[in-house]
N, C-alpha and C positions, 0 to 999 in steps of 0.2 A: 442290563449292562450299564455300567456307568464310565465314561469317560474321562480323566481328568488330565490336567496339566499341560491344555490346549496352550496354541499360539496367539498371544492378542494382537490385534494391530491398533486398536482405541480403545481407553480405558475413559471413562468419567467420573474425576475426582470427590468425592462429597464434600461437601461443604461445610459442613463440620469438620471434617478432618481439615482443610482450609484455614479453618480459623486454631482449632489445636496446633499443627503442626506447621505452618507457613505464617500465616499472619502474627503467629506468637514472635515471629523474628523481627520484629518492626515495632516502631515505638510512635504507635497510632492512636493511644488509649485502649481503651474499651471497646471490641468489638458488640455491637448490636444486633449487625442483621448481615447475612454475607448471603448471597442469592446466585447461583448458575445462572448465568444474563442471555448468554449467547453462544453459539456452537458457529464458529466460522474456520477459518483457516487456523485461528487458535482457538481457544476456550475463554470466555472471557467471563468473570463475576465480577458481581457489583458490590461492594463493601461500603458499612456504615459505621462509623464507631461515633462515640460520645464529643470525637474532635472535629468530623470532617467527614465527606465522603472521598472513597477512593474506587480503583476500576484495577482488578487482578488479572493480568492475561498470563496464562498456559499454552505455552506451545505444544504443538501436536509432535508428536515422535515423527522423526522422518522428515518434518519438513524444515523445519530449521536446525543446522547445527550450533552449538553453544559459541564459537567462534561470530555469525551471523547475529546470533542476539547481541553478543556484549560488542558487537561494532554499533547495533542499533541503540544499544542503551546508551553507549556513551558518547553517542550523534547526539541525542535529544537533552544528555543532562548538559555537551558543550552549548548547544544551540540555547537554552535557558542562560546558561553565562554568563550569552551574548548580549539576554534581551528579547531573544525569538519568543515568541506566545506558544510555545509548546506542552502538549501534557507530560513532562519530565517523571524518569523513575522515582523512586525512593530509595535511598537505601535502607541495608537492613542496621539490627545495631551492632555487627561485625565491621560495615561499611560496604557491603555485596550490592550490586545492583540487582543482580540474578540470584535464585535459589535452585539447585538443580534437585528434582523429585525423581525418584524410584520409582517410577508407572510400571506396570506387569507389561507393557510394550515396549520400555526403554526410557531412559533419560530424557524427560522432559524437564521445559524451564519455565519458573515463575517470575512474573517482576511486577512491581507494584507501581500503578502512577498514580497523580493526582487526579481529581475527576477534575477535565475542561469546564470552566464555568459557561454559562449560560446552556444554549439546545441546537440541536438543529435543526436549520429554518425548515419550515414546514411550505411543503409544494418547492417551486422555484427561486432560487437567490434571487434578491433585490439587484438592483441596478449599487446601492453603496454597499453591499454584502459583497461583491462578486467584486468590485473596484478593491476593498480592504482586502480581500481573498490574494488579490493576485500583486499589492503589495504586498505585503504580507511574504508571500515566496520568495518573491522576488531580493526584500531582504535578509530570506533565510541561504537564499543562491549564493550573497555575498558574506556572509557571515561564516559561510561553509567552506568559501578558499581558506580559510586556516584552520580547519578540523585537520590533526593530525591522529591518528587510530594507529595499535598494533594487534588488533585485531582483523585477520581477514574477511572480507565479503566478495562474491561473485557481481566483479561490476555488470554494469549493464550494458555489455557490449550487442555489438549486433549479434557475433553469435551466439550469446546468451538468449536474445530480445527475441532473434527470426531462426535461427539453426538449430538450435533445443528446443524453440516452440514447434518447427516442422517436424523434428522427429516422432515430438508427442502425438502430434493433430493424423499426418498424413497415413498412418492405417489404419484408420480409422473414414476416410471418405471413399465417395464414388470418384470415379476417374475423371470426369468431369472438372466435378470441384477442387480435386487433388491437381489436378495441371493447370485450373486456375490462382491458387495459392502458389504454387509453384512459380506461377510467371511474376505474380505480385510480389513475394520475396526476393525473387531475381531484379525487382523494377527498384522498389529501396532499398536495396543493397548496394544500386547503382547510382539510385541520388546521393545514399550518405556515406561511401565509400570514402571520397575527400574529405569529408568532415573532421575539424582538428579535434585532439583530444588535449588539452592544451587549458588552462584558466584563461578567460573566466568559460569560456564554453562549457567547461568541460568542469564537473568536480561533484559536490553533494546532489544529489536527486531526493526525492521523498518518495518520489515512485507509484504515490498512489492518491496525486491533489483530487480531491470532490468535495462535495458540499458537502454530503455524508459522511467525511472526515473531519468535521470540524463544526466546533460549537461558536454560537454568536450570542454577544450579552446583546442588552437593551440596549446599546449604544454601535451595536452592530460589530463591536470589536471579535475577532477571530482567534481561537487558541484551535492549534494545529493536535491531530493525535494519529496514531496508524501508521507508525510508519515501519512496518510491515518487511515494504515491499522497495526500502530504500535503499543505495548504496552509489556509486561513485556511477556518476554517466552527464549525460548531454544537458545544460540546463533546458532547451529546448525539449527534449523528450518530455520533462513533465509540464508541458506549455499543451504537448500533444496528447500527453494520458490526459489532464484536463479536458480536451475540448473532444478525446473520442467519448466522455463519459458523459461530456453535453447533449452530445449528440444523439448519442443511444438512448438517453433517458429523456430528451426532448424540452433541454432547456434555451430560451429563446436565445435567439442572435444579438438582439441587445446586449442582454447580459454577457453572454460569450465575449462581447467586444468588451465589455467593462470592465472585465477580467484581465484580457491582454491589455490595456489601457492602463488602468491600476499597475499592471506588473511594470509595464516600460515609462508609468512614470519615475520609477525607484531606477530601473534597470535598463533602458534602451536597448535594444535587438540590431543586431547586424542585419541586413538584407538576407543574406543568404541564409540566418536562421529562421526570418520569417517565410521564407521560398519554402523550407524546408518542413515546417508546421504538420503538412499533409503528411508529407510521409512518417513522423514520429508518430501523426495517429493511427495511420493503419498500420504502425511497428507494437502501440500499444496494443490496439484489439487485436493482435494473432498473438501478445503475450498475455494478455487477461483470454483469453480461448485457452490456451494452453495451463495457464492454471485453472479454468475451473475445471477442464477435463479431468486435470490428476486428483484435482480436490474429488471427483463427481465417481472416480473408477477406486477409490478407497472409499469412502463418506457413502455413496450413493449412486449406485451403477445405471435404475431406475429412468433417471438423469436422463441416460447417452439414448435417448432413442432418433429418429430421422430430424427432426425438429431443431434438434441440440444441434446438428452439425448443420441443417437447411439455414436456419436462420444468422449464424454467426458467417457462413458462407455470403449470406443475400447483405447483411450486416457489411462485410468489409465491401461489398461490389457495392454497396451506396455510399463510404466511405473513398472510394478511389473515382468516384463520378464529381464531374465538373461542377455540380448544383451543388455538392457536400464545399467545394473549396473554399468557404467565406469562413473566418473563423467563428 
């Protein structure tokens, strides 16, 4: 018996067809070599033509809608403008940032950047890696009060950050750990209740600073890429996704400081947003929990075994402990 004309929920585009039907729209030369790079929350290929190298990301159906991209596309081509060191789109030679594809799952979008030059450091940021990093943001935080968009995106409020993260997470644990996330959401919710939403506090995020986002030349210079996971919130939240990504992946405290150091030589911090630090990072790890769960129950269900929710539970409990507070 043969089956047909199932439901997809992921398709994986060839790469050839990439270069016939997608790249053909862009005035890049000659394509050489186009290669499937990466499987992440998008798709990502890596493009070489006779002019330049470039980096193709495809969004996955479902998780972003076209409204969300072209707010991101047109973050990164103002933030370039500015002068920000970002990997900016291309356009097509219509003048499109985005191409939207016919996947057998649904409209998905392409957009093409520039490849960031240099790499990414390999092991732990430098002490002037981590300083330029967090300038770097810092004047992309101010460059971004005059991003105007009429494209919508889901800011990053708290109930985006903690109340959507909890719906996803909390059936998924033991009772335990569910009434301890419970209390931790109720505890930040309670530090950043007052919090103003207001400039400069308040305006562009990138939503997802790390090391791993970002290449460095030989001169240690940073061009920014990924921003994914950006849209209008707290400048401080991305102070805190930073430093829970320190954390977790066990970069030193030096560095950590070099970072926020760098940042507030460009930008100085009110008191109350450095108070505040802690709670944006345990606001980001229940929202990086929370997407890789939905990433892990579509992608890779294998994933969710005890471990998946043990560890990211023991994860925030070192995160709200008094030894984690140093930035």
């Amino acid at each position: 018996m043969t089956v047909v004309s199932l439901p997809v929920l992921y398709s994986t585009i060839d790469p050839s067809a990439i270069v016939s039907r997608v790249l053909s729209c862009y005035d890049i030369g000659t394509v050489r070599s186009c290669e499937f790079w990466c499987r992440g929350l998008s798709d990502v290929y890596l493009v070489e033509t006779d002019q330049a190298a470039y980096v193709l990301r495809v969004s996955h159906w479902g998780w972003r809608s076209q409204a969300d991209i072209d707010f991101e596309l047109a973050l990164l081509d103002f933030l370039q403008k500015k002068g920000i060191s970002v990997a900016y789109p291309l356009p097509t030679t219509s003048g499109k940032l985005s191409i939207v594809i016919k996947a057998p799952e649904g409209d998905r979008y392409a957009a093409l950047f520039i490849y960031a030059p240099g790499a990414i450091p390999l092991g732990d940021l430098s002490v002037r890696q981590a300083t330029k990093l967090g300038e770097t943001i810092a004047k992309m935080h101010q460059a971004g009060e005059a991003f105007e968009c009429k494209f919508d995106r889901k800011p990053l409020t708290l109930k985006y950050l903690l109340d959507e993260s909890w719906d996803a997470i909390a059936p998924f644990l033991q009772s335990s750990d569910r009434d301890y996330l419970k209390t931790a959401i109720l505890q930040i919710k309670s530090e950043l209740q007052t919090f103003p939403r207001s400039a400069p506090y308040w305006g562009i995020c990138w939503g997802d600073p790390h090391s791993g986002n970002a290449h460095f030349t030989e001169t240690d210079q940073p061009t920014l890429f990924d921003f994914d996971q950006c849209g209008l919130g707290w400048r401080a939240f991305d102070l805190g996704k930073f430093r829970q990504i320190a954390l977790n992946t066990g970069i030193s405290r030096r560095v950590r400081e070099a970072f926020l150091a760098g940042y507030q030589s460009v930008t100085p911090l009110e008191a109350f947003e450095l108070k505040a630090i802690s709670a944006f990072t345990q606001t980001a790890h229940i929202w990086v929990w929370s997407i890789s769960l939905t990433y892990a129950l579509r992608h890779n269900y294998s994933r969710l075994d005890d471990s998946f929710f043990r560890k990211r539970a023991e994860q925030l409990r070192r995160l709200r402990s008094p030894d984690w507070q140093m930035f």
